[in-house]
Rosetta silent file (secondary structure, phi, psi, omega in degrees, C-alpha in Angstrom):
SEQUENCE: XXXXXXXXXXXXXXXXXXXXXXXXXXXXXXXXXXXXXXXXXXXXXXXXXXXXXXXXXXXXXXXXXXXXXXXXXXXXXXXXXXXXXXXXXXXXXXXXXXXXXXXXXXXXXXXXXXXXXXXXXXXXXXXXXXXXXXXXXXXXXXXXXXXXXXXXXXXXXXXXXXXXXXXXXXXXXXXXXXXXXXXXXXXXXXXXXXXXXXXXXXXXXXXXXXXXXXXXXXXXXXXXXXXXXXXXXXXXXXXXXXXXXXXXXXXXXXXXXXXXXXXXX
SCORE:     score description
SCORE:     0.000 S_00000001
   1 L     0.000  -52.997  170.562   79.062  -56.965  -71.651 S_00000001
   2 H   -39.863  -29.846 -164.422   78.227  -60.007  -73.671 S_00000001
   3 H   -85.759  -33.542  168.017   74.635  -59.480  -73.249 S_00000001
   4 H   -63.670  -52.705 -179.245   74.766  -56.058  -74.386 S_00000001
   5 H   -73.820  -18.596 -173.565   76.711  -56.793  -77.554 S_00000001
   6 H   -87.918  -40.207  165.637   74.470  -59.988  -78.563 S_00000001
   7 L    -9.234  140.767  167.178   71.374  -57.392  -78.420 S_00000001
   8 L  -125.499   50.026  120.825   70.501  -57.158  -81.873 S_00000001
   9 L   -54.146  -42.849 -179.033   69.502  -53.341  -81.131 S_00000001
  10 L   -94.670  136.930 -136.323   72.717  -52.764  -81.262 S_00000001
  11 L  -121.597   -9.143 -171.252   74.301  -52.743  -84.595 S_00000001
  12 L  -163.196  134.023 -178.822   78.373  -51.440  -83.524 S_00000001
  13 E  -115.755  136.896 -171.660   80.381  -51.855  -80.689 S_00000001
  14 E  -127.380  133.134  156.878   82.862  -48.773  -79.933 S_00000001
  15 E  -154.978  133.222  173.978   85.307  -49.236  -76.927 S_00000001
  16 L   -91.796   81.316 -165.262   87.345  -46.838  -75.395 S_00000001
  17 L  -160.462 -156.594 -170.801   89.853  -48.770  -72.404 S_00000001
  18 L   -62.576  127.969 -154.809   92.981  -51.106  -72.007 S_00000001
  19 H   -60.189  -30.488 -172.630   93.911  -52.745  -75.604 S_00000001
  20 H   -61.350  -12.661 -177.852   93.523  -56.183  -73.523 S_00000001
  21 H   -90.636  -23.915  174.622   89.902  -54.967  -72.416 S_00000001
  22 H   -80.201  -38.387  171.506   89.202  -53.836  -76.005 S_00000001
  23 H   -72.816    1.718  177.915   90.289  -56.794  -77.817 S_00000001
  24 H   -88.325  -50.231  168.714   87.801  -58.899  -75.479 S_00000001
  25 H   -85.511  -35.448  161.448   85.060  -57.128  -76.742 S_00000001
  26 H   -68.515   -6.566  171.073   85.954  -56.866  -80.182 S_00000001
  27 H   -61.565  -72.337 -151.292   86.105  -61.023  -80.170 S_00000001
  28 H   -43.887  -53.144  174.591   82.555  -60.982  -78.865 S_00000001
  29 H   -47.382  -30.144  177.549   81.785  -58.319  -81.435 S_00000001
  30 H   -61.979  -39.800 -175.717   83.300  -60.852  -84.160 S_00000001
  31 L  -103.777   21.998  155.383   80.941  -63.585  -82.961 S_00000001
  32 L  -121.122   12.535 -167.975   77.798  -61.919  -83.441 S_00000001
  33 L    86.711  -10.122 -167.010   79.119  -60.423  -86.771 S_00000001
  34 L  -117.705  122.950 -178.962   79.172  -56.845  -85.693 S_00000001
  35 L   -38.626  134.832  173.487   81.613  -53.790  -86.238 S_00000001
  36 E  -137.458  131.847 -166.284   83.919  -52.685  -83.819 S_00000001
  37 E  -128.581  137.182 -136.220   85.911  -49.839  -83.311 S_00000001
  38 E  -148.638  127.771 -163.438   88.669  -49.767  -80.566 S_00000001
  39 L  -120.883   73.954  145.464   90.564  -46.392  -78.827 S_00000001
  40 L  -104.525 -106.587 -174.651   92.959  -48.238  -76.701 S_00000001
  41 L   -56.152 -148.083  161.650   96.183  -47.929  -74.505 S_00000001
  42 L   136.610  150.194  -95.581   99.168  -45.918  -76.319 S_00000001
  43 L  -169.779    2.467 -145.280  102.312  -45.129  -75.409 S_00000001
  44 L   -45.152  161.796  157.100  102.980  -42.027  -77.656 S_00000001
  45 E  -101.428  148.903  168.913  106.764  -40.611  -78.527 S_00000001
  46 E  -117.178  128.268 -150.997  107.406  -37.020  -78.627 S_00000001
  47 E  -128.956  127.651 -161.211  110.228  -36.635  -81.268 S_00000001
  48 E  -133.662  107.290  158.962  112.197  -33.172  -80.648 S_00000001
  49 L   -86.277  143.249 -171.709  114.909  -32.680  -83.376 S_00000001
  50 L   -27.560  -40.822 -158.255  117.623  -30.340  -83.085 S_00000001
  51 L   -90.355    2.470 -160.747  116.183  -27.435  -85.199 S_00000001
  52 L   -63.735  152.014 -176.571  113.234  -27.472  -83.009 S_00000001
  53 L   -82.239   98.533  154.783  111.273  -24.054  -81.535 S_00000001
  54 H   -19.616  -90.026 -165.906  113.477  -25.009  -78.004 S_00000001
  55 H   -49.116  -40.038 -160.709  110.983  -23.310  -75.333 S_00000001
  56 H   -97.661   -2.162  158.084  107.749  -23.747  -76.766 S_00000001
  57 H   -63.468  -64.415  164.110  108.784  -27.833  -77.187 S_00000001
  58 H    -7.063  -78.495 -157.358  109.652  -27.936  -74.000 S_00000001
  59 H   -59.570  -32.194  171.669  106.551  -26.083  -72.513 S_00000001
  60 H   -46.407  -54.093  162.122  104.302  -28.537  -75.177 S_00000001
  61 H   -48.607  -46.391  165.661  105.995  -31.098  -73.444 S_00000001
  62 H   -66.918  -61.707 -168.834  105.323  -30.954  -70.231 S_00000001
  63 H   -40.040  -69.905 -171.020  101.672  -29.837  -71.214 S_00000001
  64 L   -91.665   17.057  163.181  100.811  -33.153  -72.948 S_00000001
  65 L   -86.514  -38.816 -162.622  102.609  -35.173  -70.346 S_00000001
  66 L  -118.947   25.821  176.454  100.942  -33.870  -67.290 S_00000001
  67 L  -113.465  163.030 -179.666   97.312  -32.680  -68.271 S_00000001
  68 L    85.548   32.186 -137.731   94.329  -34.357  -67.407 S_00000001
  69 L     6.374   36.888  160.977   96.527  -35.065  -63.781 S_00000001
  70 L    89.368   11.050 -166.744   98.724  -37.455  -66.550 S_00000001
  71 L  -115.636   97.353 -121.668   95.869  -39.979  -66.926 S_00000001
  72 L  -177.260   82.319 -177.531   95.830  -39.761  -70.373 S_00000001
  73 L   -87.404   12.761 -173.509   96.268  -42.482  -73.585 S_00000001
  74 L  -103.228    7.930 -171.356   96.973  -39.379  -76.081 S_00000001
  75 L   -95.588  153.731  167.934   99.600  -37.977  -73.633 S_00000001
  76 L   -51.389  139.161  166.173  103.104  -38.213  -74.640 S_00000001
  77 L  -135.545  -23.693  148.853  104.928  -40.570  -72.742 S_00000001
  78 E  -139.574  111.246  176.994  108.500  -41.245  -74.087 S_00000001
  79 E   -65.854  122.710  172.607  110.522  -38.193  -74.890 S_00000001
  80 E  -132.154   91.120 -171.528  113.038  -38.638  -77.928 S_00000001
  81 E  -101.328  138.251  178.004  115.381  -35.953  -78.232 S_00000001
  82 E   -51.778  121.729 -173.068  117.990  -35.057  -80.787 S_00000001
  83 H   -46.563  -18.766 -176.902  121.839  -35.586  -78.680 S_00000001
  84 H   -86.964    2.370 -168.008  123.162  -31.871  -78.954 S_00000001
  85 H  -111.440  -29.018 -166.644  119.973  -30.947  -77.750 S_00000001
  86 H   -69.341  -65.653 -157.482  118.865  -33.836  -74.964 S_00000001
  87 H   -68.428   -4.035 -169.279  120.827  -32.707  -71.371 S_00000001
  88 H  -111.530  -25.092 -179.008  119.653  -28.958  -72.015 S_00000001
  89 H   -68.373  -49.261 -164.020  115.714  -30.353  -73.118 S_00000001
  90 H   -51.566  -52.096  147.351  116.078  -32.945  -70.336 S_00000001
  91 H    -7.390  -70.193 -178.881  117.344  -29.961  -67.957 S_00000001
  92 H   -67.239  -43.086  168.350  114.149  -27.974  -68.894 S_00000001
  93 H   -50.914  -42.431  177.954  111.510  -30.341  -68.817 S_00000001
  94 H   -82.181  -11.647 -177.175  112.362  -31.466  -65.067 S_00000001
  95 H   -99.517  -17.908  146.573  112.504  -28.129  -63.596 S_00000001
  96 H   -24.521  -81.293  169.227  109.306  -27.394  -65.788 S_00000001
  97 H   -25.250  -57.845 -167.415  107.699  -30.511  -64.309 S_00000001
  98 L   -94.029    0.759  174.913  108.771  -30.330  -60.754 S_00000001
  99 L   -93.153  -24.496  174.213  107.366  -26.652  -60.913 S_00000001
 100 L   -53.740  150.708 -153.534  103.758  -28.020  -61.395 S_00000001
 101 L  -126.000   95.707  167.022  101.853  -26.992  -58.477 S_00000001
 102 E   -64.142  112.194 -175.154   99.841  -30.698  -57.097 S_00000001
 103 E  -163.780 -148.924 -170.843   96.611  -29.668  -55.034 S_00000001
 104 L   -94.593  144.432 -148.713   93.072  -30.037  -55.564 S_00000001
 105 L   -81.619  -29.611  165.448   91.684  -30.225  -59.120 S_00000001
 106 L   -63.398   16.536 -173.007   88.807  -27.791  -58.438 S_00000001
 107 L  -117.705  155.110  177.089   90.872  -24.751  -57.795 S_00000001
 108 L   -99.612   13.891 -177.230   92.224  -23.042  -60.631 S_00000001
 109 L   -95.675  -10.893  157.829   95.638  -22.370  -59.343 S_00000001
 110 L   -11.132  111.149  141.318   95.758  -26.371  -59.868 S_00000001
 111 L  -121.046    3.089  159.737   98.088  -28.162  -62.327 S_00000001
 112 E  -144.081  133.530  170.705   98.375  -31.647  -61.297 S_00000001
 113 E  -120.754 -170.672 -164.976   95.641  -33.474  -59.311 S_00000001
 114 L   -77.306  152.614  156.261   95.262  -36.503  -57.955 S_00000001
 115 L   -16.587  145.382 -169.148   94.834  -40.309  -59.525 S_00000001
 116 L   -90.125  -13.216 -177.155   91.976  -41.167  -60.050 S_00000001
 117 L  -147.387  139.683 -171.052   92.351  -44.298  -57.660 S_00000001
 118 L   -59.067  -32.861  173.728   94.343  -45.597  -54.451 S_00000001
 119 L   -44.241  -42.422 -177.526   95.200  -48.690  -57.209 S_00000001
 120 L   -75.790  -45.211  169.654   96.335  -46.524  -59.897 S_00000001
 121 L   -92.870   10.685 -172.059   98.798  -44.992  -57.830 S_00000001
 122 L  -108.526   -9.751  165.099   99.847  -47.722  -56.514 S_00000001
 123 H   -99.484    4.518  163.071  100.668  -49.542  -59.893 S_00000001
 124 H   -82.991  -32.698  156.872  102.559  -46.580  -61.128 S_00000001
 125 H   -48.263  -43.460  172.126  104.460  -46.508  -58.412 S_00000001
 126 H   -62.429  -65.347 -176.806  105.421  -50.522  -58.760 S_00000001
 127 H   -53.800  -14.084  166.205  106.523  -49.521  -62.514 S_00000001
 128 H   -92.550  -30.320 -172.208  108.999  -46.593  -61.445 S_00000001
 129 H   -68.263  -42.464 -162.637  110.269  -48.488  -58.269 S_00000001
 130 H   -52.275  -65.762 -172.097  110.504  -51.958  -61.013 S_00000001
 131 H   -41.817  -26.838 -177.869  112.312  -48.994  -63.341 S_00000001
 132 H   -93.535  -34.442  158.014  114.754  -47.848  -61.261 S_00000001
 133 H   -34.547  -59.531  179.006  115.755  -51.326  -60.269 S_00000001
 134 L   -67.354   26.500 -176.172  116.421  -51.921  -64.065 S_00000001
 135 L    86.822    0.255 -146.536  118.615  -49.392  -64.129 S_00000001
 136 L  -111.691  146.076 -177.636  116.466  -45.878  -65.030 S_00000001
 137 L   -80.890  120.991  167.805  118.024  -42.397  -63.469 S_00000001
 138 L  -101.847  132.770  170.602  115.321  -40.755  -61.181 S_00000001
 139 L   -85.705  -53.935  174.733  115.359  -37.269  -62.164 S_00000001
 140 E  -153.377  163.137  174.699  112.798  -35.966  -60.153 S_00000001
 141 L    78.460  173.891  168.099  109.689  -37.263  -58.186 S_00000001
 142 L   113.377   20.625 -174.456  109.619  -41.285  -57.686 S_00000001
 143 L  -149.859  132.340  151.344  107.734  -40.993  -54.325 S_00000001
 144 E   -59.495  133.000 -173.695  104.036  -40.895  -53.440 S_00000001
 145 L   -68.803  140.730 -167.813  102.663  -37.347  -51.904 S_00000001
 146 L   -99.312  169.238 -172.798  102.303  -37.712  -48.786 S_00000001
 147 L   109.304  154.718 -172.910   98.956  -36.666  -47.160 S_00000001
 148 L   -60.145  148.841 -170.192   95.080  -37.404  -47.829 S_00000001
 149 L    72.182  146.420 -166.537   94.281  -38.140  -51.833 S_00000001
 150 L   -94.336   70.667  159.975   96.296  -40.204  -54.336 S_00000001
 151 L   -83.302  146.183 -169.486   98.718  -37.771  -55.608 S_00000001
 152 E  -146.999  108.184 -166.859  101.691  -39.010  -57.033 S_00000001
 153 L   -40.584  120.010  159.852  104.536  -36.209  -57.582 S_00000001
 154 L   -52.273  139.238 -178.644  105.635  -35.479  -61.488 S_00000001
 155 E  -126.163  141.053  173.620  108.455  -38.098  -62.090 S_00000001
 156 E  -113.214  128.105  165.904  111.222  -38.008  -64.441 S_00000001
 157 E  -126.942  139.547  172.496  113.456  -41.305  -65.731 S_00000001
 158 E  -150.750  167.923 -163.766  116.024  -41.440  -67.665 S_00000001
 159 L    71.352   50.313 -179.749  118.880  -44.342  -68.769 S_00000001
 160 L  -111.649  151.153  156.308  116.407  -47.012  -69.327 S_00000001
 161 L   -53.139  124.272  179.075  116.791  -49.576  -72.024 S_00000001
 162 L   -59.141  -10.755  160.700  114.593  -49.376  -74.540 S_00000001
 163 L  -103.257   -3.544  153.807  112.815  -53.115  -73.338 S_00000001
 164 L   -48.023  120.499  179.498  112.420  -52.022  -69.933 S_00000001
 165 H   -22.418  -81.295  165.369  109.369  -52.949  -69.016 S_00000001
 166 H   -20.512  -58.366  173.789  108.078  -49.532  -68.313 S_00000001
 167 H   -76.342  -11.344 -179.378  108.823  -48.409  -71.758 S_00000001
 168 H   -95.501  -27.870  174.244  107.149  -51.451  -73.302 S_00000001
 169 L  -106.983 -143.748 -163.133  104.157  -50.884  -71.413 S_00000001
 170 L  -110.638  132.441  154.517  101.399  -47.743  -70.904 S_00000001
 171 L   -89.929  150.146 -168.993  102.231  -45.513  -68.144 S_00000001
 172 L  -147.602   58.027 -171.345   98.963  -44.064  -67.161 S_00000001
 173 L  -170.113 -179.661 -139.209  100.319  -41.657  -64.382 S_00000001
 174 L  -108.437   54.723 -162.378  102.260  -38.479  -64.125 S_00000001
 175 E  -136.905  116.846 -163.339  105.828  -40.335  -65.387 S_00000001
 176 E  -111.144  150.500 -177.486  108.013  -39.115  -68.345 S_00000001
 177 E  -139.574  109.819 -166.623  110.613  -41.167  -70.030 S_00000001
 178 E   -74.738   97.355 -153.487  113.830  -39.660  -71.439 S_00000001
 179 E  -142.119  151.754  167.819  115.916  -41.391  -74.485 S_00000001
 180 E  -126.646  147.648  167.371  118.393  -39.425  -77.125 S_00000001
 181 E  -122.524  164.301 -145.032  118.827  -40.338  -80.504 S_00000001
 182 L  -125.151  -31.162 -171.071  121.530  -39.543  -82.968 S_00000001
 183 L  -142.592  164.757 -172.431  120.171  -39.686  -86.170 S_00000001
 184 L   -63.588 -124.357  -12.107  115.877  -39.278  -88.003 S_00000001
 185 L  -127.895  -39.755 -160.342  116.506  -43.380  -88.702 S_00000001
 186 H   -86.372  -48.258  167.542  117.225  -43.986  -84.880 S_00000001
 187 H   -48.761  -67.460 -166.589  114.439  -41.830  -83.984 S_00000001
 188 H   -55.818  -51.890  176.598  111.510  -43.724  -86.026 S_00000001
 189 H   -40.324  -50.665  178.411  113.129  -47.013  -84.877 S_00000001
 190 H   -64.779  -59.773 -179.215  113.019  -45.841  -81.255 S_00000001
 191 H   -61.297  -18.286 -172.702  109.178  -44.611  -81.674 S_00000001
 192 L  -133.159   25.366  155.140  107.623  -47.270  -83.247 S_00000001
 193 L  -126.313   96.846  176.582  109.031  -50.173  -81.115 S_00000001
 194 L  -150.106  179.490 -154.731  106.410  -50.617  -78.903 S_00000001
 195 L  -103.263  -24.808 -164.936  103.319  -52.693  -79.255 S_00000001
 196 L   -93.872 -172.541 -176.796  101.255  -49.091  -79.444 S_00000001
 197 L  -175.921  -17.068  168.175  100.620  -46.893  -82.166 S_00000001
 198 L    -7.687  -70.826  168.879   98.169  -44.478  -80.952 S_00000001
 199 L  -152.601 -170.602 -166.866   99.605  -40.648  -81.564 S_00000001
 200 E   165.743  146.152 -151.783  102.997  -39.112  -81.765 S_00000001
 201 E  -124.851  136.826 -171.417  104.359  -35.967  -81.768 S_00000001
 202 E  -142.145  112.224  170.336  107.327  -34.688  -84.007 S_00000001
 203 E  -103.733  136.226  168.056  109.365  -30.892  -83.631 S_00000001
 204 L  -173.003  131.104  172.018  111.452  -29.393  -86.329 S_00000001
 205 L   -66.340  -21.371  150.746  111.372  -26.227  -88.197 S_00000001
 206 L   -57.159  101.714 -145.757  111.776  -27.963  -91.133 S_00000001
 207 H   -69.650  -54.655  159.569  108.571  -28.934  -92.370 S_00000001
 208 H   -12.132  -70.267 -179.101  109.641  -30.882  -94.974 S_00000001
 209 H   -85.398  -25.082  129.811  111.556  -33.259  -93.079 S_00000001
 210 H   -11.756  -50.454  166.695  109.147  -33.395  -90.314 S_00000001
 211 H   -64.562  -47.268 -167.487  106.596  -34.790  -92.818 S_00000001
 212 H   -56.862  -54.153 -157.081  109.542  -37.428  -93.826 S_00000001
 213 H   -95.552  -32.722  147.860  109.485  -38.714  -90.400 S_00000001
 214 H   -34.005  -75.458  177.721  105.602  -38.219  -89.782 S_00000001
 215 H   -35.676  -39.814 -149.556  105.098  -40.886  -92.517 S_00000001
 216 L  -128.941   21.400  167.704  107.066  -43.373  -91.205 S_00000001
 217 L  -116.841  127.914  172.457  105.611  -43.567  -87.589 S_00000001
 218 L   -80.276  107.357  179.939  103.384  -46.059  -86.715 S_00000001
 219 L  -165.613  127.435  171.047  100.430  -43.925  -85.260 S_00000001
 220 L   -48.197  -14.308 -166.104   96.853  -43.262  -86.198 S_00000001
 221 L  -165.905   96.276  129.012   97.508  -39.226  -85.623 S_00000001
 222 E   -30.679  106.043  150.079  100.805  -37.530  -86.289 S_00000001
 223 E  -128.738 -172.438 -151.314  100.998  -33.900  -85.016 S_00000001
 224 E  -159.638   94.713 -167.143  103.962  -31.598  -85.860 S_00000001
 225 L    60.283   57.206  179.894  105.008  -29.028  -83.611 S_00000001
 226 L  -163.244 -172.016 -178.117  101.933  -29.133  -81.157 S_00000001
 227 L   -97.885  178.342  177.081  100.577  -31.670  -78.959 S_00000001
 228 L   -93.175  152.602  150.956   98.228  -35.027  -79.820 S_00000001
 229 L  -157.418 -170.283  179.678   94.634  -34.113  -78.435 S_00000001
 230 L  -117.585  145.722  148.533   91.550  -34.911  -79.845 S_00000001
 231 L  -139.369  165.134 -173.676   89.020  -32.950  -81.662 S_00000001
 232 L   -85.394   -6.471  177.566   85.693  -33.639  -83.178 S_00000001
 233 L   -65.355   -7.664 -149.681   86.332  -32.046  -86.623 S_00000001
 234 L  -122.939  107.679  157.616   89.482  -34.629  -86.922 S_00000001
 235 L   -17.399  117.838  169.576   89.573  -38.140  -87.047 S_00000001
 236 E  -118.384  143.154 -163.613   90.967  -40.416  -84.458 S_00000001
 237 L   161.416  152.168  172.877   92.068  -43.426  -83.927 S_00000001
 238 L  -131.267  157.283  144.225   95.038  -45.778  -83.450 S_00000001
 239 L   -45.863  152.991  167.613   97.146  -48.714  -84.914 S_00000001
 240 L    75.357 -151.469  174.238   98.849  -51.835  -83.830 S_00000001
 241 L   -37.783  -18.736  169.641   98.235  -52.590  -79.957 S_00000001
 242 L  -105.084   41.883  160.636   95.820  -49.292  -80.172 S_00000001
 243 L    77.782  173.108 -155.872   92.960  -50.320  -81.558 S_00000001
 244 L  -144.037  166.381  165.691   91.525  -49.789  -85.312 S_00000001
 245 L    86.698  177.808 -178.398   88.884  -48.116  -86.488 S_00000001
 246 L  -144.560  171.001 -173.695   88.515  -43.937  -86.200 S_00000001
 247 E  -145.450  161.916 -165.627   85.985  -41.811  -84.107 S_00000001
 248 L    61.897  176.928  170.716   84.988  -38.174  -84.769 S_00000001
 249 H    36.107  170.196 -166.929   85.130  -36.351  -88.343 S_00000001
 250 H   -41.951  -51.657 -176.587   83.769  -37.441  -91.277 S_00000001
 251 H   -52.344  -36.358 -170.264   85.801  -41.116  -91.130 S_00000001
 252 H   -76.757  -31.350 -177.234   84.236  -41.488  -87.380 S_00000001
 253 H   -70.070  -26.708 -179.622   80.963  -40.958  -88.569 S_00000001
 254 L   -62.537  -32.981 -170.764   81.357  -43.104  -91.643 S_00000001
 255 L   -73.774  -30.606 -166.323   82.587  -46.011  -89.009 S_00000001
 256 L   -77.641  -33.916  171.738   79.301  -46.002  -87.544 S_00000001
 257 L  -107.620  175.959 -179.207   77.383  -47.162  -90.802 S_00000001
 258 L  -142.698  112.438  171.154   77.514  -49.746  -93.604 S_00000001
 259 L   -62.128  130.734 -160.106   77.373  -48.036  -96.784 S_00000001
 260 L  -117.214  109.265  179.962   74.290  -49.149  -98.866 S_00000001
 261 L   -87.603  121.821 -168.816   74.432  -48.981 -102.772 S_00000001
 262 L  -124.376  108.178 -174.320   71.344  -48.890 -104.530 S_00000001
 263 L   -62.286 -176.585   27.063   71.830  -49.250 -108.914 S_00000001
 264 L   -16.728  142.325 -162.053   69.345  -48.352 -111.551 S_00000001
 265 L  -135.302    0.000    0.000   70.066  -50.040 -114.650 S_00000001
């Protein structure tokens, strides 16, 4: 890696991985002088307010928990639901969830496949057994599939602390994390204490106040009654513990160059 970034063909270093693998390489990038722009972990909240379209949050939910077989740093990973609303979302989501049909990712009746590694499932697995220890409610899931490939079963938790480990760090497996909040103040508080900042997801028919609480989440990419994904017309990119800098759209392309001003007098 060093050898690559000291090149002086190359003029920008982009890295997409783990913020501790990104922040290694943007030092190096630092010590030759050269821009760097860094996509790492994240952590996102999905923020579900009372007023919310019920069903197709729900279905959204699941969707941007579990695609990609859940290996994912744009997928939602802790679920923050308004209280008159949380045991009937929480209700829906796990029988959603546990309805996903785990098999082999080239068939198209597919909707969760396996890990990408025997490793991978074996350190998501340490963080829900570590979780439940600490106190967290297994909802559903919470076992490795048994059988050839590393599938690992949609999992549900819920009654964790908000500094359980789990919730402070990236799940990067097929593991949802349930918390209710009482009031928008409790919500933003809950969502932006983590180390990550990456995307975040907010439902309410009220657009207005949706926007209110958009604004005040620390995340590179707000969406508002949809899911986070990426596209290339749209800028990306995240804050805090998730890297700097943007990729895609005009802003990504813009990242890529050092604007050169030339005067006439």
């Amino acid at each position: 890696m060093a050898a690559v970034v000291a090149d002086p063909r190359v003029r920008c270093v982009t890295v997409t991985g783990s913020t501790q693998a990104g922040r290694a390489v943007a030092a190096e990038a630092g010590a030759h002088g050269k821009k760097a722009v860094l996509e790492l972990g994240g952590s996102d909240p999905f923020i579900v307010l009372e007023d919310a379209d019920f069903e197709r949050a729900v279905q959204l939910a699941v969707t941007s928990r579990f695609s990609n077989n859940a290996q994912s740093c744009i997928a939602a990973k802790r679920f923050f639901v308004a209280e008159a609303i949380a045991e009937k979302f929480q209700a829906a989501f796990v029988e959603r969830a546990s309805a996903l049909r785990m098999g082999d990712p080239l068939l198209a009746e597919t909707q969760l496949g396996p890990l990408a590694r025997a490793d991978l499932r074996e350190s998501v697995h340490a963080q829900v057994q570590a979780a439940l220890a600490q106190g967290g409610q297994l909802l559903c899931g919470g076992q490795p599939a048994e059988g050839p490939g590393n599938f690992y079963p949609p999992t549900v938790i819920a009654g964790l602390s908000h500094d359980a480990p789990i919730v402070q760090e990236e799940i990067f497996g097929p593991v949802a994390l349930m918390f209710s909040f009482k009031t928008d103040e409790e919500a933003i508080a809950l969502a932006n204490a983590t180390e990550f900042g990456l995307g975040a997801t907010i439902w309410s028919r009220d657009l207005a106040r949706a926007h209110r609480l958009a604004s005040a989440v620390e995340a590179g990419a707000v969406f508002i009654n949809d899911f986070v994904r990426s596209d290339p017309r749209a800028s990306f990119g995240g804050v805090k513990g998730s890297g700097f800098g943007r990729e895609l759209g005009a802003l990504g392309a813009r990242e890529l160059t050092n604007a050169k001003l030339v005067f006439v007098g």
